[in-house]
C-alpha positions as CSV (number, residue, x, y, z in Angstrom):
1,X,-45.0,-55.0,-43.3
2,X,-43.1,-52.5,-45.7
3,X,-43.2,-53.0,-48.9
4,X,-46.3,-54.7,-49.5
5,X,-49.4,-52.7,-51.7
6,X,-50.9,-52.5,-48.4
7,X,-53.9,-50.3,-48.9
8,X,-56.4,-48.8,-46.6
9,X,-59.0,-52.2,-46.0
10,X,-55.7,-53.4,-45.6
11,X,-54.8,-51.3,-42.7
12,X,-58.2,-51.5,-41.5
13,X,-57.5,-55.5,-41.2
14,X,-54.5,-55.2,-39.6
15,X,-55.7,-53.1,-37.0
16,X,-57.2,-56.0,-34.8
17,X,-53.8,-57.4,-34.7
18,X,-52.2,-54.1,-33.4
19,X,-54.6,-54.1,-30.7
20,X,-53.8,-57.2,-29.1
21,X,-50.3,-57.1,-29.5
22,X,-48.8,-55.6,-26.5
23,X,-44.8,-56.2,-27.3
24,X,-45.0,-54.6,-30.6
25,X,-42.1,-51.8,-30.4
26,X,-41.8,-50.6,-33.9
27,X,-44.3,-50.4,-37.2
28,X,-42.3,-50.1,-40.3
29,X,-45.6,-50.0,-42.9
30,X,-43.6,-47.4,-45.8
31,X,-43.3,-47.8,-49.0
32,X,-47.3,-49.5,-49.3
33,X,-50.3,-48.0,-50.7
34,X,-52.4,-46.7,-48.1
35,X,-54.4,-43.1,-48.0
36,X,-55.7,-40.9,-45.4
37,X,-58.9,-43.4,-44.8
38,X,-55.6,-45.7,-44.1
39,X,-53.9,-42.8,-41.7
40,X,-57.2,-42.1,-40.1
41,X,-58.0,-45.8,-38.9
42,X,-53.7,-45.7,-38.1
43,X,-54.0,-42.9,-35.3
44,X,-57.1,-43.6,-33.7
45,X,-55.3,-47.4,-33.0
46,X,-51.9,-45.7,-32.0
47,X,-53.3,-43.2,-29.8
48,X,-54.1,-46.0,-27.4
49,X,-51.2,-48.1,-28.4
50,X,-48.5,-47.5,-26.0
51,X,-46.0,-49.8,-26.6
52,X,-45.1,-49.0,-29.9
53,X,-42.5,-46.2,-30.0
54,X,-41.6,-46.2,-33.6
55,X,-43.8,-45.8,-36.7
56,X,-42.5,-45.6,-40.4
57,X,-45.1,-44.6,-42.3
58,X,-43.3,-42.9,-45.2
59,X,-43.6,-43.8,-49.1
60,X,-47.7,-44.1,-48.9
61,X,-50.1,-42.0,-49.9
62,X,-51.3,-39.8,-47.4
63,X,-52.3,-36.2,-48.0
64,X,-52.6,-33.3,-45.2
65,X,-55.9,-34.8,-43.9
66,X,-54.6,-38.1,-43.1
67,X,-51.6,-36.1,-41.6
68,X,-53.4,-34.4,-39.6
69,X,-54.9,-36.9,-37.9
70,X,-51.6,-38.8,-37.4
71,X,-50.2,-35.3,-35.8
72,X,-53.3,-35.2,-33.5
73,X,-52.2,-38.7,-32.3
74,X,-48.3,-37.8,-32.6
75,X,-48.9,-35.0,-29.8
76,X,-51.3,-36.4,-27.6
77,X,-49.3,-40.2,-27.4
78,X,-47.1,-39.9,-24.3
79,X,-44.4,-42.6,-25.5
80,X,-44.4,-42.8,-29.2
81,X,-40.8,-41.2,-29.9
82,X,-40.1,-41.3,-33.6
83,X,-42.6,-41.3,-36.4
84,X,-42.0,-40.9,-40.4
85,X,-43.9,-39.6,-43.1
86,X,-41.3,-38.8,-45.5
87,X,-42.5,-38.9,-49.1
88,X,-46.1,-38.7,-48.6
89,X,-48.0,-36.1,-50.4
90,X,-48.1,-33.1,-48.0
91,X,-48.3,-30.0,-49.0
92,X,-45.8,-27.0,-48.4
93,X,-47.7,-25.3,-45.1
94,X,-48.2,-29.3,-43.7
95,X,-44.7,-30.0,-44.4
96,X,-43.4,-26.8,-42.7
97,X,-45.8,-27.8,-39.4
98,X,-44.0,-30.9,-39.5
99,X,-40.8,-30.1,-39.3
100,X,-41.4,-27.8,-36.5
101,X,-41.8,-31.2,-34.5
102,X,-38.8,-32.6,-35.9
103,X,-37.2,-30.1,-34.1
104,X,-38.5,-31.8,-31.2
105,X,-37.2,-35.2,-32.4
106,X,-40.7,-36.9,-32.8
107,X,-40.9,-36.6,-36.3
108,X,-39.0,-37.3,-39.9
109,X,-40.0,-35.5,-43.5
């Protein structure tokens, strides 16, 4: 799904999909079009999503508030393992809270 001017009533459409997909491993959705209404409607879904342990969700357009709510979901999803927001548009103090979980190994920036 990369690659493809998905914006946020995009996302919001594919989200009935994600939930009754229960092999899905890996979401590679970077380099689309999608904001933080996009992000928002992304981690409420992947909160209860447990199969998929790798999201790529860089080269959007999501700002800290979008961010936020996908690091809300990021900490409180026991089995998601690796999620990207490289090259979004966060701002310094967001990027530095980041990075503090890619210490961890859940994140990329």
């Amino acid at each position: 799904l990369s690659q493809n001017c998905l914006g946020d009533v995009d996302i919001e459409k594919l989200i009935p999909g994600l939930d009754s997909c229960s092999s899905l491993y890996q979401l590679d959705l970077r380099q689309n079009m999608f904001s933080d209404q996009g992000a928002f409607v992304l981690a409420r879904t992947l909160r209860y999503q447990t199969t998929i342990k790798i999201c790529d969700l860089s080269e959007n357009r999501i700002s800290d508030c979008g961010a936020k709510s996908l690091l809300v979901c990021l900490r409180g999803h026991g089995t998601m393992e690796f999620m990207s927001l490289e090259k979004n548009m966060l701002s310094g103090e967001f990027t530095r809270r980041w990075q503090e979980l890619e210490v961890e190994g859940k994140t990329k920036f």
